[in-house]
N, C-alpha and C positions, 0 to 999 in steps of 0.2 A: 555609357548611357548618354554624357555629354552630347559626344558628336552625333549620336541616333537624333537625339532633341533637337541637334542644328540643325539636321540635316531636313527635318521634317518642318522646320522653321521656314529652312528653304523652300519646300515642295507646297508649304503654304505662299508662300509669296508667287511663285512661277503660278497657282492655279487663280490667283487673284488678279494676278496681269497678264494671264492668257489672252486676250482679245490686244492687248499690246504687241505682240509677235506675230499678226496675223497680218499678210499684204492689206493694204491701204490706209485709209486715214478718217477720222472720227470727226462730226463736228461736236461744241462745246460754247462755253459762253465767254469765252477768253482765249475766241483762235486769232493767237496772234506767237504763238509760238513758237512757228518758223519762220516769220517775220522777225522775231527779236531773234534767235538766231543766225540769220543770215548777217544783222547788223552787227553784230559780236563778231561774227569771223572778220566783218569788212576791216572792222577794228583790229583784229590782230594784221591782218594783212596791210595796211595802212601803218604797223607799228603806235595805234594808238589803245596805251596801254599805262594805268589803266582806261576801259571802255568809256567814254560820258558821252559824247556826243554822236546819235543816229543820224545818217544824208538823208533817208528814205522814208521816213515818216515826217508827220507833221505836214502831208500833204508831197513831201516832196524841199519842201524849207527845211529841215533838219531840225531836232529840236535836243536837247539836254535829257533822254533817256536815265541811260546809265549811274547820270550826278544823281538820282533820286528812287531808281526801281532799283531794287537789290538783284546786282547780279550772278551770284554765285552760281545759280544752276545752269546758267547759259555758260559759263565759264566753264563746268562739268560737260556739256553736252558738244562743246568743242574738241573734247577728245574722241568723239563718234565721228565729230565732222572731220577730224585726222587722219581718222583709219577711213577715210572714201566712203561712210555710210550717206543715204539721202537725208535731205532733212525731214521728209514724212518718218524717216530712221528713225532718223537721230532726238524729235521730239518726242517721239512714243519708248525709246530706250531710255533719254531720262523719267518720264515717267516711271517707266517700270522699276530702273534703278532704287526710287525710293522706297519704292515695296520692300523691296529686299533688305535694304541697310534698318528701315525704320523697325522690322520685323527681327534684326542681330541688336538691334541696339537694347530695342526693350526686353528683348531674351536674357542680354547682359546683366542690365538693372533688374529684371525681375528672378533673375536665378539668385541674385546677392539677396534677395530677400524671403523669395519663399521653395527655392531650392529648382532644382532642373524640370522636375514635372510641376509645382507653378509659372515658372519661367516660362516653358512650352507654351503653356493656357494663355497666360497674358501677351505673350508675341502672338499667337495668331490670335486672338480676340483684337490686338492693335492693329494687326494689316488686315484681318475681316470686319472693320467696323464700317458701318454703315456711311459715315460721312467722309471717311476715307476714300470708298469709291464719288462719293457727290465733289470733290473735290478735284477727281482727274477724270472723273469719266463725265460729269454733268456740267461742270463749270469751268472745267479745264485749267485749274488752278494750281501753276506748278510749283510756285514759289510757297504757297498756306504749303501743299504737299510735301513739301521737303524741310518745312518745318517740324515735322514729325518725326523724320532723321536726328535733330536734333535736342529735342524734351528730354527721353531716358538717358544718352548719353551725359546729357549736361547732369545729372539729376542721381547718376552713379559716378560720378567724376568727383561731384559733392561729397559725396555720404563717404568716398572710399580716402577723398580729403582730410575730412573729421576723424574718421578712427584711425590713420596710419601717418597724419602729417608728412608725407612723402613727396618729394617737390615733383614728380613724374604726373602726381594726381592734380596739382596744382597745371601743369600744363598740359592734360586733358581738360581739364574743367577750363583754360582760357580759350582752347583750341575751339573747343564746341559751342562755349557760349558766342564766339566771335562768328562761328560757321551760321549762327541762327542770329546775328546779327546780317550777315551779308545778304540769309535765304526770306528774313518777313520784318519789315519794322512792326508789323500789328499784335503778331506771334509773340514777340520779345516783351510788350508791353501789357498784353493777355499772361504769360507764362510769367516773369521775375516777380513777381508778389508769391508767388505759389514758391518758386526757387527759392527766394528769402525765408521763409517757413521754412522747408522743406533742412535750409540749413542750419535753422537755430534749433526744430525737432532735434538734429542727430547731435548738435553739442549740447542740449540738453542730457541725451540721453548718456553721453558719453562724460558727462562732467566736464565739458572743456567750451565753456562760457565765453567771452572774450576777457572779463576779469581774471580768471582761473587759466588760460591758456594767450596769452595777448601774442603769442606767435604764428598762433592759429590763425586770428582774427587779421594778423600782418601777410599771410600767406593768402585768403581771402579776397585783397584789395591787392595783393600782387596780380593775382590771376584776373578781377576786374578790370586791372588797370591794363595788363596784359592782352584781354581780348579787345578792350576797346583800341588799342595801339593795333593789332592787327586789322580790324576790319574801318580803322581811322581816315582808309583813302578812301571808301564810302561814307562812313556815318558822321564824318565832320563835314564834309559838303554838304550833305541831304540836310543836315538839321541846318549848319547858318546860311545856306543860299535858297531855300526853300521859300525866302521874302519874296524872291526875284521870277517865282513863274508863279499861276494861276490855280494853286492849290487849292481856293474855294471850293471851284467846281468838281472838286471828290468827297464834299460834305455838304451837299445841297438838290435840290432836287429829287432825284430818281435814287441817290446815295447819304441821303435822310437818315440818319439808324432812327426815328422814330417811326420808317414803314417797313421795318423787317422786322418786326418779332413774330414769334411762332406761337402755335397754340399748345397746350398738356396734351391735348387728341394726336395731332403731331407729332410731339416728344417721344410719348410714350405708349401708344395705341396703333397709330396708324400704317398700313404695309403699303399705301401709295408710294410710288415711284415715276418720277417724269424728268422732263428732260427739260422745263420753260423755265420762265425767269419767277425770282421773290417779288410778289407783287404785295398792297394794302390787306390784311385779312388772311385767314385760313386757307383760301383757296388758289397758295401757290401753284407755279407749275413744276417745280421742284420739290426735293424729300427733305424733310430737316428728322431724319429718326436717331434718338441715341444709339438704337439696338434694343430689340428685344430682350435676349439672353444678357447683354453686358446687363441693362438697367436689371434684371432681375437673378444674376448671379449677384449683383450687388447688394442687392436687398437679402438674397437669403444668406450671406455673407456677414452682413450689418449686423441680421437677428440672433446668427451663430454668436457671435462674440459677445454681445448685449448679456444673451444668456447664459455663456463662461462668464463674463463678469458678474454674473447676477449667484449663480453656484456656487461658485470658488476665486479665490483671487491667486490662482497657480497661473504662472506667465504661460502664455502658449508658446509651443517649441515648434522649432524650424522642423523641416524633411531630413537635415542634419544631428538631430537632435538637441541642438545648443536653443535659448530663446531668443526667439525672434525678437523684431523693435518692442513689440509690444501692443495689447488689445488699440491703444488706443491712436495708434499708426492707419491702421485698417479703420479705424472711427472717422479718423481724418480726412481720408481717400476719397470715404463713402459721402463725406460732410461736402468736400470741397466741388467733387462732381457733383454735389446736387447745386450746391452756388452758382457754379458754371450754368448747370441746365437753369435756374434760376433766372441767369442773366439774361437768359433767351428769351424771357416769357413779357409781357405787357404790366405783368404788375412788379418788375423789376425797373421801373422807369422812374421812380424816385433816384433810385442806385445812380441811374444814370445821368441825373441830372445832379445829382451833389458833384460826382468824380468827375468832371468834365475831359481827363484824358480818353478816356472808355469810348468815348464816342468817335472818336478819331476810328475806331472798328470799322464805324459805315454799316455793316451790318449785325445785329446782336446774337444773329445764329452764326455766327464765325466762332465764339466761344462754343461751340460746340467741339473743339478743336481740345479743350480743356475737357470735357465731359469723355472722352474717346482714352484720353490720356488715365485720368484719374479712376476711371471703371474698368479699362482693360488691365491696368497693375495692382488694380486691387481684385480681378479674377483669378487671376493665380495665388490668392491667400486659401482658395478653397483647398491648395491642397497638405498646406501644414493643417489647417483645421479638421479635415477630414482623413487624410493618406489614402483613400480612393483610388489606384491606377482608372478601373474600368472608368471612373466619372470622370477625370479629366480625356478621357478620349471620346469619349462620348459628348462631350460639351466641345470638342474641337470639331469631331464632325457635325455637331447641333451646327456651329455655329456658320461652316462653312455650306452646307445646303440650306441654312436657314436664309442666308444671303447671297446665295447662289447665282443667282437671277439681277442683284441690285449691280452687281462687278460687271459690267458690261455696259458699251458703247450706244447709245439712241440708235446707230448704225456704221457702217462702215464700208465704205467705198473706193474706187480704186478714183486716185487723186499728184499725179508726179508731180515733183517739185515745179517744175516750167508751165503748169500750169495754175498753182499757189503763187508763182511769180508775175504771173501777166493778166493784162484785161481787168474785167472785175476786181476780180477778187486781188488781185494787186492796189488796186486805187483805193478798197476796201479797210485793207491792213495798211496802205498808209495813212489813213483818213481816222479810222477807228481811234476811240481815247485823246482825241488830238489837246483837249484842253487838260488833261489829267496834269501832263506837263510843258505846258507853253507858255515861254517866258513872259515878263508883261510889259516888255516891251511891246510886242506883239499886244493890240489893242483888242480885236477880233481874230476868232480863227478864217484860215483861206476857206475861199469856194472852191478850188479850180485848181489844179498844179499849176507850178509856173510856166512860163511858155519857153524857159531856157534856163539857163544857169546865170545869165549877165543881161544886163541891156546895159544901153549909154545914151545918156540921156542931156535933150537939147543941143550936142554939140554932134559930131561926127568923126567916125573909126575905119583903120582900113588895117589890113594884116594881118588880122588878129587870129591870138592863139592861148587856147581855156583849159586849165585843168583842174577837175575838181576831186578831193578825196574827201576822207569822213569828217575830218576836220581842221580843212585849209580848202583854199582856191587859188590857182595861181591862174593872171591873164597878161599875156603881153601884146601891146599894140601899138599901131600909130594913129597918135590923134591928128584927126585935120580940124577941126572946131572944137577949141574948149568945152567943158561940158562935167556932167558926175556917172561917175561909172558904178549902177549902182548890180549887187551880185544877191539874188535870189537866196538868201540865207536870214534865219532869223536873227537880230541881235541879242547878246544874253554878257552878262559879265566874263571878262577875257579871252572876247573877239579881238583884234586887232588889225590892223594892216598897215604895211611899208609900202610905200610908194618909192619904188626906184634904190630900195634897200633903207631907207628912211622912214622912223614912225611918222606914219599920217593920222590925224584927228578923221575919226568916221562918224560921218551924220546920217540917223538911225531915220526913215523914212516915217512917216506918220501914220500913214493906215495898216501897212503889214509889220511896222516895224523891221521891217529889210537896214542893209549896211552900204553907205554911200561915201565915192571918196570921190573929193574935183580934181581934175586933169587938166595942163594945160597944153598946148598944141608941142608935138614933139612924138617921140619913141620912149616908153614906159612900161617898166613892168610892179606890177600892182599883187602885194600877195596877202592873202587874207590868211588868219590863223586863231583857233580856239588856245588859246595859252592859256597857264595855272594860272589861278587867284593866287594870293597870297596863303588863305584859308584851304586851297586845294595842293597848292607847294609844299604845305607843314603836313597837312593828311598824309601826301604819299610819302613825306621822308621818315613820318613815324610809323608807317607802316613796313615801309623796306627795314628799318631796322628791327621792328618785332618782328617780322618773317623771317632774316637773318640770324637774330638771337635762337630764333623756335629750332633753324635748318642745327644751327649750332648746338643746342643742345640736343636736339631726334642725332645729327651726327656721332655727338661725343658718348652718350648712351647708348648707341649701335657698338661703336668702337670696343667699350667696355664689357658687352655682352662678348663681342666676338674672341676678346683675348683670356676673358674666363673661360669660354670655351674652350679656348685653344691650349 
């Protein structure tokens, strides 16, 4: 019956990113998607690795992507671009991908808790939820999306930690937390409050306290300490150099979280669907709905339990027959989802203005991301509560013609890569977001691409010879007039350059903040290079070693399976 379940787990996810496998390409409010991939492969082919610094944005001046937007799914979406797919491919396959994985993962966590036909319910209610599609079909949000991948795994890695102390669970639970470290900073900081609960709930439940088990409690901080060593060549740069570019400008203006909240008619009423942006007021041009059927299998869920608590105090029992966590797990679920949806609403703005991290979201209907989580694993309680077969199939197809229509594209048109690459809409995707991360050295953003890769300036060159990759320049020439030879690159912390194989002092230009070295008459060659911080030297060495330690243990545990085998 398991693999019947999966399988059907599967054929929900293939009908939810159907319009994903279809020739062309979608727009969305975040087309920059093959844009950030092209600059990811440039980066592998460049051997700059890991990725931080883009040539191609930021007008064309290059600017510090990577040290700051989590890349894990472009790193995913590389292996499309291996096997020769296009990038209009290879963007709409990771999309699709996370249909699939986020749909096995909560199947995983939702079968350990309320059996295979719960399990079912709650995997497709998680990949049929309504914000799920507003996230890759409306907003084209790959990184929230693949956050979704990550929630149940981390979340059964937990629970499966607590009752078996088993160090294999320990390095699931570091692997995935670090996966959801690399794929959302906003995700991680939405989701570990909820994670903290969710693991004192099961040593509650289990009698193993950190007083009463301090092994436990050491295993816990293992695996924290473990993820953040894996995902360290990202998340120690992003958090201490994060001084050094213009982060304001992602919490101001237009990305205010005081003009995106949502309305109750919205939440939980409303069957609009659009494709525009969150504007002041109710009258987005986008959906913010929990789901119909989620919000109200939850309620009748809620009321079931209330009234076994209210009857009897006989624990309810799994689809296995043993009991479950217990009534007041499902209380939990139903409490926390409504917190989340809570958080979305206008009179949640004390909330946010006590917890000043919260707002770092930018938007309050991002926690809806929370509300999707918490009501879809608590829909599969219906089926220890009830043993029902016909109703959970019946609630999986409710819920897949109920949203039949929302899992699809504004449109879709035929779009090749060489034409995402040029003209327009090339100038476009480099221009787009330019201040999200532009250093501050850089005073103002450009107007205008540069008119080349180098000038040289006040004196005069002759010979010359330019090569630029994602993160270096090299120039050699002969000067005949003294002069500064300045190269169309933004400056940012561990730019350098050698003059003639010699560190030279670079003077950072004043109004674009560009990178200048003086030359004096003679034959010279001049090479510029993004080298580590100090802060990005120690990220990548603690990270090669927890990637190393992980290979070594997934190695030595393969080994040992293989010779039991054998």
């Amino acid at each position: 019956m398991k693999k019947v379940a999966f399988f059907l787990v599967l054929i929900s996810a293939v009908l939810a990113s159907r319009w994903l496998f279809k020739p062309g390409y979608f727009p969305m409010h975040d087309d920059l998607q093959m844009m950030r991939q092209l600059q990811m492969e440039k980066c592998w082919q460049d051997r700059q690795i890991p990725c931080r610094w883009v040539p191609d944005m930021g007008y064309g001046y290059g600017y510090p992507l990577f040290n700051f937007y989590p890349p894990l799914p472009y790193y995913l979406g590389q292996i499309f671009r291996w096997l020769g797919l296009a990038f209009t491919t290879t963007a709409k396959l990771t999309f699709a991908l996370q249909f699939f994985l986020s749909g096995i993962t909560m199947f995983l966590l939702a079968t350990e808790l309320w059996g295979i036909w719960g399990g079912l319910l709650s995997a497709v209610f998680y990949v049929w939820a309504p914000y799920h599609s507003v996230d890759v079909f409306v907003r084209g949000a790959m990184n929230e999306a693949w956050a979704f991948v990550w929630f149940p795994l981390i979340f059964w890695a937990a629970k499966k930690l607590v009752e078996s102390e088993r160090f294999n669970y320990l390095v699931w639970l570091a692997l995935s937390y670090a996966l959801l470290l690399l794929s959302h900073n906003i995700m991680v900081m939405i989701f570990t409050p909820l994670m903290l609960l969710w693991i004192l709930f099961w040593m509650i439940k289990r009698s193993k306290l950190p007083w009463q088990k301090p092994k436990l409690l050491l295993q816990f901080i293992l695996s924290g300490l473990w993820a953040l060593g894996l995902a360290a060549f990202f998340t120690l740069p992003m958090f201490f150099e994060k001084k050094y570019t213009h982060i304001e400008t992602m919490f101001s203006g237009y990305f205010d979280w005081r003009a995106h909240f949502v309305s109750l008619h919205q939440l939980f009423i409303s069957r609009f669907w659009g494709w525009g942006p969150s504007i002041w007021g109710p009258n987005d041009g986008m959906p913010f709905p929990v789901g119909h059927l989620h919000w109200v299998l939850a309620l009748v869920i809620f009321f079931l339990v209330v009234l076994k608590l209210i009857t009897d105090h006989r624990p309810a029992r799994s689809a296995g027959g043993s009991p479950i966590t217990d009534h007041y797990l499902i209380i939990g679920l139903f409490f926390f989802g409504l917190l989340y949806a809570f958080l979305t609403h206008q009179r949640s703005v004390f909330i946010w203005q006590l917890v000043k991290p919260l707002q770092l979201a930018q938007f309050p209907w991002r926690l809806l991301a929370g509300v999707v989580f918490c009501f879809s694993l608590l829909g599969g309680a219906i089926w220890p509560l009830l043993k029902k077969r016909w109703l959970i199939l019946v609630l999986i197809l409710g819920v897949i013609v109920w949203n039949w229509n929302y899992f699809r594209p504004e449109s879709m048109g035929p779009l090749p890569d060489k034409e995402k690459f040029s003209g327009q809409a090339w100038e476009v995707q480099q221009t787009a977001g330019i201040y999200d991360y532009l250093p501050k050295s850089v005073p103002r953003a450009p107007t205008a691409p540069p008119g080349g890769d180098w000038q040289f300036l006040t004196g005069k060159v002759e010979q010359v010879k330019a090569q630029k990759g994602t993160n270096w320049f090299d120039w050699q020439g002969k000067v005949i007039e003294p002069g500064e030879l300045q190269v169309n690159i933004f400056h940012f912390p561990g730019w350098r350059a050698w003059v003639d194989r010699k560190l030279a002092p670079i003077k950072v230009e004043k109004d674009l903040g560009l990178m200048r070295v003086k030359l004096d008459v003679g034959d010279h060659q001049v090479y510029f290079r993004l080298t580590n911080t100090p802060i990005r030297a120690w990220a990548n060495l603690v990270s090669l070693i927890s990637w190393w330690a992980l290979l070594l243990v997934a190695t030595k545990k393969g080994w040992q399976r293989w010779l039991v085998a054998k």
